[in-house]
N, C-alpha and C positions, 0 to 999 in steps of 0.2 A: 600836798594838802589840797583839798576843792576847795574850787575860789567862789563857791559859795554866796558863801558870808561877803568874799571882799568885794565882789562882783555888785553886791547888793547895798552896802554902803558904799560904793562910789556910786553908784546910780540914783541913789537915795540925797548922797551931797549935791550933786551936781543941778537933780532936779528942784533942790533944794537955793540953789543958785551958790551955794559956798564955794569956796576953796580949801585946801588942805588947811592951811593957819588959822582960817575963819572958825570951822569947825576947831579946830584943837582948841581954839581962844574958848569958846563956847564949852567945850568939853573939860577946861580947867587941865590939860594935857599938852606936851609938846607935838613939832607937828612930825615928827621921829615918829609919834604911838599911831597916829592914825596914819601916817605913810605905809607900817607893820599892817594894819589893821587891812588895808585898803591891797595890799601886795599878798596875802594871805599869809606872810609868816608870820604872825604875831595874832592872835583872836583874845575881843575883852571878855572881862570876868562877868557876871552876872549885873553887878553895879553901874558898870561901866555901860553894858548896853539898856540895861532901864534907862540910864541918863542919856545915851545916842537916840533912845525910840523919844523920848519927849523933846529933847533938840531938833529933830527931823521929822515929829508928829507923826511917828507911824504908830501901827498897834505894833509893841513890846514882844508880844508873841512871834509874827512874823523874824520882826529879829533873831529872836532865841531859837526858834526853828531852824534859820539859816544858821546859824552857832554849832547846833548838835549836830546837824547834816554835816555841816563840812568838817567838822574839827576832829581830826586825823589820829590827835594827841591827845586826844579826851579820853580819860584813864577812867575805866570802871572795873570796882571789885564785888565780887557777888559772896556771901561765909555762909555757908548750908551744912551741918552736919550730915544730912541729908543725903547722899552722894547723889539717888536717884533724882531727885527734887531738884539739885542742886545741878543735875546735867539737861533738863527739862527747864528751868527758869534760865540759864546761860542762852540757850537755844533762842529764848524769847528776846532777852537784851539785843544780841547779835542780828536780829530783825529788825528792831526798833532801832536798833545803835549801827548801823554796818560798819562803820569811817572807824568806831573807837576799838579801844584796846582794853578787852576783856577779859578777867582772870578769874577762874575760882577755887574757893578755898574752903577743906572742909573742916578744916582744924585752925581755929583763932589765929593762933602763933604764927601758923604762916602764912597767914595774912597780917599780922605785924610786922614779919622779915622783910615781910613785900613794902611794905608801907614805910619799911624806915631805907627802901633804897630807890622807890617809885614815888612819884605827887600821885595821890590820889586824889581825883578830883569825886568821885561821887563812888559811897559804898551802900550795897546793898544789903543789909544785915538780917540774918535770922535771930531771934529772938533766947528761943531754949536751944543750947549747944554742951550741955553738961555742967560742966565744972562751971567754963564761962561763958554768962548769959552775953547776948546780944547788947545790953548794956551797957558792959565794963569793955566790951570791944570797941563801943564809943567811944568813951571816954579817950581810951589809948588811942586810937588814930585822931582824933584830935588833941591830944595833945603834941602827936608827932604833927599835925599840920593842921592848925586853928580850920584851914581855909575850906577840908573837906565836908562835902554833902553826904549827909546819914540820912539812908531812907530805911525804918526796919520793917521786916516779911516776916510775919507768923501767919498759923491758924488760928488764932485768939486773937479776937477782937478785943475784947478784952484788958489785951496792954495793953490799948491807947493810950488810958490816960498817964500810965506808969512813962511810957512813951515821951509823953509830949513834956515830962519832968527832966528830960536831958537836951540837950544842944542838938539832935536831931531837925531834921525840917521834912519829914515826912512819914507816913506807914500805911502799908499794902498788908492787905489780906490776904494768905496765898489763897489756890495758885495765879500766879500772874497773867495776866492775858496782855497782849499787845499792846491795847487801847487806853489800858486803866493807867499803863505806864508811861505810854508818852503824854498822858493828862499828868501826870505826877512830874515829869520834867517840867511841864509848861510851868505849873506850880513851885517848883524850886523858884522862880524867879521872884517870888516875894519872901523866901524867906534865907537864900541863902547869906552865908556870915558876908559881912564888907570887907572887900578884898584891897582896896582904895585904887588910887589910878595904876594903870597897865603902862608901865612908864619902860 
């Protein structure tokens, strides 16, 4: 895993004048999560580092960038009926994302096989997929794991609002371009679910 992230919170405590316990006291965590954290085998959830950027008064962002850069195990799934679409937008992730672990899937189902044997941490959802919309594929990957990020992809603007009626925290218009999607991570950071401490 790049150290990153750990690279930049022990540089961030230190300057900060803490200690490993000091920090954890502050963090409401043992000092086991931030030893993880600062060693790069363990990286926090979204919660976790909004509460480390106000602890250490950085901007939030910085953070989160150093999160996505380094985190090696960051699972993302992309579901495109689409094949063509669907092998043109993976292209893009894989730029934006180098470190993560990118899967895609053009048929629902198996991206639920996937999902009931992987953590997904962030899915990329197409909207119209036949039988089953991009909806009810929500639905199901969170149910298999409360904790995943749904961001859905159509060409209809359209479903927005339909959109913003499920547990989603995000929607892109295709096609995707590079830029719009790393402004779309920055953005997870206010809405994804509470993960509570990284213990």
């Amino acid at each position: 895993m790049s150290n990153l992230f750990a690279d930049s919170l022990k540089n961030l405590r230190i300057k900060k004048g803490l200690t490993q316990i000091q920090l954890a006291n502050l963090m409401f965590v043992n000092k086991a999560t931030i030893s993880k954290w600062e060693s790069g085998s363990r990286l926090p959830d979204a919660t976790m580092i909004t509460r480390l950027a106000e602890v250490l008064e950085v901007d939030v962002g910085t953070l989160l960038s150093a999160t996505v850069e380094s985190d090696e195990s960051l699972n993302i799934i992309m579901v495109d009926d689409n094949k063509s679409i669907l092998s043109y937008n993976l292209l893009i992730l894989e730029e934006v994302a180098p470190n993560a672990i990118i899967a895609g899937f053009n048929r629902p189902q198996e991206a639920i096989k996937y999902a009931k044997e992987n953590r997904i941490d962030l899915a990329f959802l197409d909207i119209e997929m036949g039988m089953v919309s991009g909806f009810d594929l929500c639905r199901d990957l969170l149910e298999i794991n409360p904790c995943t990020k749904v961001v859905y992809l159509t060409a209809y603007p359209e479903y927005s609002l339909d959109a913003w009626d499920t547990d989603a925290c995000g929607f892109m218009v295709k096609p995707l371009i590079p830029e719009n999607v790393r402004r779309q991570l920055k953005k997870l950071r206010y809405t994804l679910p509470a993960g509570g401490a990284d213990e």
